[in-house]
N, C-alpha and C positions, 0 to 999 in steps of 0.2 A: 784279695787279688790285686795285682797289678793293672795299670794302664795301659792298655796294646795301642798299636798301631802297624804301619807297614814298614820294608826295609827299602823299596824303591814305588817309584810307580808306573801305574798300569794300565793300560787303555782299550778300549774295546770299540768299535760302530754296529748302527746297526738302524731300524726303522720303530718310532714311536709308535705306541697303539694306538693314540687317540688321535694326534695330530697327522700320522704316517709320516712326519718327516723324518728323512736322514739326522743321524746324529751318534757324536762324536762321545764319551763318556769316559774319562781319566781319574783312577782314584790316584789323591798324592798323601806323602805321609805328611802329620802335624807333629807340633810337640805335643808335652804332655800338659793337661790341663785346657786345652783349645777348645775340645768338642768336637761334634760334626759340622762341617760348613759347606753347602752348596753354591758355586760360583759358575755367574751365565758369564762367557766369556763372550759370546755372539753381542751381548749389549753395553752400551758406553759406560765408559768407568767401572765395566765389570762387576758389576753389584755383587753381595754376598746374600746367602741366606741363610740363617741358624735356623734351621730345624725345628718347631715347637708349637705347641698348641691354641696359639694364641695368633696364630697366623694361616689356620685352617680356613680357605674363601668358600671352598665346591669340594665337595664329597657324593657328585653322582659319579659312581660307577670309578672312582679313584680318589684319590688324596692330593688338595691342589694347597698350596703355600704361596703367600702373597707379602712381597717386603718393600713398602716404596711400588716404583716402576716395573720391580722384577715377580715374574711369576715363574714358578716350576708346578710342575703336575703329573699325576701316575707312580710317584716316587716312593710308592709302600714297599716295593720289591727292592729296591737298593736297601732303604731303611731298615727292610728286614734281613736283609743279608748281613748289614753290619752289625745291629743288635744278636741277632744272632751269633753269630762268630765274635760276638765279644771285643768288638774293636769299637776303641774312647775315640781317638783323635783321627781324623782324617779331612782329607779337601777333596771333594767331586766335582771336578770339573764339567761341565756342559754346554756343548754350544749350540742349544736349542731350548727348547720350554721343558722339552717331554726325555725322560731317562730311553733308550731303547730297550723295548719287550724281548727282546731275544726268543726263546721258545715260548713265553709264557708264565716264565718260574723266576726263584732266587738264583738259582743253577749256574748261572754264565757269572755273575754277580761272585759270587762264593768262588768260583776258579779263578775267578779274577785277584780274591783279597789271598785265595790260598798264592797263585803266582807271583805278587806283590810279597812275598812271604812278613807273617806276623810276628811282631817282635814286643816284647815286654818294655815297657820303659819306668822311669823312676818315679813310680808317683802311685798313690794307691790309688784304687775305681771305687768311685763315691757310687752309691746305690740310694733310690729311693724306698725305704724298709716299709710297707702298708703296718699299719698299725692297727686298723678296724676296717669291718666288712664297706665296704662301697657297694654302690647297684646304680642301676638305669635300666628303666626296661622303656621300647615304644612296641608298638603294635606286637607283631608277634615276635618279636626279637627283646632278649634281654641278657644280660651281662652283669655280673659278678664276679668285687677284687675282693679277697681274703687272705689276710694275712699270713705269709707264707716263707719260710726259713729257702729260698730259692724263688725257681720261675716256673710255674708250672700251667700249661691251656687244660683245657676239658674242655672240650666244645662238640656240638650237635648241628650239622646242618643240614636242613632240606628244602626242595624250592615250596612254593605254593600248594602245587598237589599232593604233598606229601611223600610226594617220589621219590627216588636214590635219599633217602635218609640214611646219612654218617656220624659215627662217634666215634673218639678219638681223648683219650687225657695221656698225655706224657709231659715229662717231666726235659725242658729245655735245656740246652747248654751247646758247646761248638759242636762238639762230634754231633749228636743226637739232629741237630739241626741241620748239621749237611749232608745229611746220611738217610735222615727221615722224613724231612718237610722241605729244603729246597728246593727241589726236582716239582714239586707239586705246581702242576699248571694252572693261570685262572682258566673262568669257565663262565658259562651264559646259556639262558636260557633261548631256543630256538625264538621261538614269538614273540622276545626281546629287540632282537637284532634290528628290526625295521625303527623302531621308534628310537634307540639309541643312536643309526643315521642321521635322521632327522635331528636330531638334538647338537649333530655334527661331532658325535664320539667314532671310535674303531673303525678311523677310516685306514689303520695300520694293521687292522683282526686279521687273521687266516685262518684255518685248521692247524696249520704248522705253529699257532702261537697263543692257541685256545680251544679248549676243550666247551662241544657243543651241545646241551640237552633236548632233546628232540621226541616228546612224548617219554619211552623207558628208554631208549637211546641215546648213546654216549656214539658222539660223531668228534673224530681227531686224527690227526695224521697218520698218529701211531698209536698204539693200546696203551692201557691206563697204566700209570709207570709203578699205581700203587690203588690196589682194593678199593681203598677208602680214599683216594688223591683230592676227591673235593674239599674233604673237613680237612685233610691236611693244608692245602692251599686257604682255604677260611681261618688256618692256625697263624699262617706264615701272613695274612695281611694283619691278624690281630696284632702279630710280633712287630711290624713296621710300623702300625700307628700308635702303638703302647712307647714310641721312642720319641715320640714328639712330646712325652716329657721332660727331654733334655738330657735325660738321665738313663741307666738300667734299672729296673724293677726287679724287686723280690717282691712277689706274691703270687696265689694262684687266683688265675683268672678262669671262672666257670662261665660258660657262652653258647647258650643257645640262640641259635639261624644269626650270628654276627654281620655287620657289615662295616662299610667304610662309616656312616653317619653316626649311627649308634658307638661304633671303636672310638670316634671321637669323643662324643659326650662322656664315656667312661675316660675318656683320659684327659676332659676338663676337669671332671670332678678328682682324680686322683693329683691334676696339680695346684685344685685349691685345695686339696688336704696336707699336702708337700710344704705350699708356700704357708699354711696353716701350724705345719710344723714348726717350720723354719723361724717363724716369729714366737718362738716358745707354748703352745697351745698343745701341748705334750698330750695329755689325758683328758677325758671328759670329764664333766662336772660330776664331784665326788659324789658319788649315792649313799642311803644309808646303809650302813650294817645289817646283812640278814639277821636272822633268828638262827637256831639250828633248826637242821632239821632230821636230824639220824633217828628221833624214832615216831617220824609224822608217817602216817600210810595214807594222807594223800596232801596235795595243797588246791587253794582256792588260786582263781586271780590274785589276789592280795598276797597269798603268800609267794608268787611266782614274780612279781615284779620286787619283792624284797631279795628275791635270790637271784634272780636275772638280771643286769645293768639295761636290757632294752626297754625301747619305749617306741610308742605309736609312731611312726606305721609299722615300725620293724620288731613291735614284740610278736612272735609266732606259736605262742603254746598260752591258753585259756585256762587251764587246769591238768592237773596232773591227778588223775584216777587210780590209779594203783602203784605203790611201790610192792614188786616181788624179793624179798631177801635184799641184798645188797647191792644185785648186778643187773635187776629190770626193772623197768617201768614201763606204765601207757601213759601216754600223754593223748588233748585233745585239742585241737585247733578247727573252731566254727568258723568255717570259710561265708561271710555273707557275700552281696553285692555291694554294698559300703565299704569295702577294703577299696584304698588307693590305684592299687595297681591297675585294677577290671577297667577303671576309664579308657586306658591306651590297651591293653593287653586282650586282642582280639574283639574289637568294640562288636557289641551285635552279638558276638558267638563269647562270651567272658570266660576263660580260662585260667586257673590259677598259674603263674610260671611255677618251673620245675626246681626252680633255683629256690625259690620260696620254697617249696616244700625238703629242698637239704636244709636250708634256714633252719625250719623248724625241727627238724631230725637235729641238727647240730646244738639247739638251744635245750631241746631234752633232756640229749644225754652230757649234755653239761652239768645241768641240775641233779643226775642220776651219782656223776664223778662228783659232785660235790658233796650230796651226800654221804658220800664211800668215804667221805674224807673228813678230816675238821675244817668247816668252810667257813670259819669266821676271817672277815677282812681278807677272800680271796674271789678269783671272778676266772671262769672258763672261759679262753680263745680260740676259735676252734680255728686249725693248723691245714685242714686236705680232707680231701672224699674220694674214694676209691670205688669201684664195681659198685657206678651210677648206673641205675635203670630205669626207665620211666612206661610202666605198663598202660594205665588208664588216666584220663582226663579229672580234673577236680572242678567241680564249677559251682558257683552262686548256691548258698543252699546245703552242699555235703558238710558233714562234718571228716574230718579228717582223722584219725587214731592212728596214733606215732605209738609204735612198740621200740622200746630200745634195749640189748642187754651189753652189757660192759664185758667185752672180750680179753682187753689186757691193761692192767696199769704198772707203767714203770717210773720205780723208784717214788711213787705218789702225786709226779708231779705230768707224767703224760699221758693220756688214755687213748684204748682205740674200740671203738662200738660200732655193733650192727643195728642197722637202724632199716624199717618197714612200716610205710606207710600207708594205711586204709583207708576206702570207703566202702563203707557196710563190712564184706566179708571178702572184698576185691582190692587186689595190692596195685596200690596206686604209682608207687616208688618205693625203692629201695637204695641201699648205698651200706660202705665202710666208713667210718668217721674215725679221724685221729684229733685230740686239743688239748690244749695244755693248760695246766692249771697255775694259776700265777697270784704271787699277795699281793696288796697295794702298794704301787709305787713300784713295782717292778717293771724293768722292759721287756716287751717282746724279743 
């Protein structure tokens, strides 16, 4: 694809969330190859601000960038308006600290770049490609990037109580975005409200520009624009702080209960694997050669990290119990308390994330595809997950039984498996699995 931008520019006022001041917000077009650039006009010599990760000060309750003297803040909603919609080059003008909230959403943002009209210019759009799985998890929030031919969220959110719980995986691009997650307002929990005063945030809030949970109660000016509007709005801030890599992303990012802190840490780690690229650091350190294994009916540990490229913390399958014919297997993963994760991930109460157990569903039926296959000098990447469900808790102690059977292979080199995950005789998770099978030295 090409480089966008705009054909004139475009301005809009209106009152910040956090600070509540008036303010002014102008996108102008750039050439091509410039990037995004936010520029306070209100301060001497007009400072600039590129957009990026490494300039993240304060991530309560919004996304602040700090350059020099200049600071901007709450600016996830513009960011995801332009990632969104697919626009490289532009200049946001601001003559204050804070973008204006307008209702709440990307919405006002998006009429603005659609009114600005989008224009192609001569230069192609450089993308950041994921090449292997990343993760971050802290308490009960955690996030997963997986290598991904596009852009694609799945994401889960719900507050503390467990209340209004939403899921939500679609596959991003311009229309999709202004049509399906724009409009999505943020939102706050009622018994919030007082202590983020104090803290001197949403002194700009209203009903008219935030949606308010209030025991099972959804309080807002107007009714919800959309079923699930929360995990939409939890998609569209993922979208804005995934740009603070400088760049557009191809991958799918899997994310349960996401926020601003956590979206960051996954987007430090995705730009020291970027700038990891960038210095040539292509592949990992070459592993050895499996064995075959087309007529083993079962493996050990041993023979699973000969056919697996993972390693500790992130190998997710102990042995492999049964192969059935060509298209199933069990696999089993002994969940103790000595995994990694349990430290941050619900300290006190230790639950395995849910991303971890696709993990292991995906690492299965890799082994299952490679199987079916002649897998000398080849390695499964696994590509997307589809009708993700998560029924029961995994904790400290269960072992885990991954059933997988191989639904479709095309042309030998992609697959796609149903994957069911147990404890005892109770389905813990479930999912569709699609990944690819690749020889060494190939690119994704």
């Amino acid at each position: 694809m090409k480089q966008r931008s705009l054909l004139r520019e475009v301005s809009i006022k209106g009152s910040s969330l956090h600070t509540g001041d008036k303010v002014q917000l102008t996108l102008k077009p750039a050439p091509a190859n410039s990037g995004i650039s936010i520029r306070r006009v209100d301060l001497h010599d007009k400072p600039v601000i590129k957009p990026h990760i490494s300039q993240v000060t304060d991530l309560v309750r919004a996304t602040t960038l700090t350059s020099g003297h200049a600071k901007v803040h709450t600016v996830e909603h513009i960011l995801a308006a332009l990632h969104g919609m697919g626009i490289d080059n532009v200049e946001v003008e601001m003559d204050a600290s804070e973008p204006p909230i307008l209702d709440g959403s990307s919405k006002g943002y998006v009429n603005m770049i659609l009114e600005g009209e989008i224009v192609e210019q001569d230069a192609d759009r450089q993308y950041f490609e994921l090449d292997q799985p990343i993760s971050v998890s802290k308490g009960n929030s955690s996030l997963i990037a997986l290598p991904y031919d596009g852009f694609k969220i799945s994401c889960t959110s719900a507050d503390d109580r467990g209340i209004h719980t939403q899921h939500l995986s679609i596959e991003i691009d311009p229309d999709v975005f202004a049509t399906q997650i724009a409009a999505a307002r943020t939102f706050t929990v009622y018994e919030d409200i007082e202590e983020l005063l104090k803290l001197g945030k949403i002194k700009g809030g209203s009903l008219e520009n935030a949606i308010v949970l209030k025991d099972d109660k959804i309080m807002s000016k107007e009714p919800l624009r959309f079923e699930d509007e929360l995990v939409r709005h939890k998609i569209l801030d993922v979208i804005g702080d995934v740009l603070l890599l400088g760049k557009p992303l191809k991958a799918h990012i899997v994310a349960v209960r996401p926020g601003h802190a956590i979206n960051a840490e996954l987007t430090a780690k995705l730009a020291q694997r970027m700038e990891d690229l960038a210095k040539g650091e292509k592949k990992p350190a070459e592993k050895p050669k499996a064995a075959r294994i087309e007529e083993e009916t079962q493996l050990d540990i041993r023979r699973v990290i000969e056919t697996l490229p993972h390693r500790y913390p992130f190998l997710m399958i102990d042995r492999v119990t049964e192969f059935r014919g060509e298209d199933e297997l069990t696999a089993i993963k002994n969940v103790t308390i000595n995994e990694p994760f349990f430290q941050g991930h619900y300290p006190g109460q230790p639950i395995m994330p849910g991303v971890l157990q696709i993990e292991a569903m995906a690492q299965a039926a890799g082994i299952l595809m490679l199987r079916k296959i002649n897998q000398e000098g080849k390695t499964a990447v696994f590509m997307s997950v589809d009708k993700v469900k998560w029924r029961q808790k995994v904790v400290p102690g269960d072992q885990l039984r991954i059933d997988i059977k191989l639904l479709k292979v095309m042309r030998g080199k992609i697959g796609t498996a149903a994957a069911t995950c147990y404890v005892g005789d109770k389905v813990a998770s479930s999912g569709e699995l699609k990944f690819m099978i690749l020889d060494e030295g190939e690119d994704v």
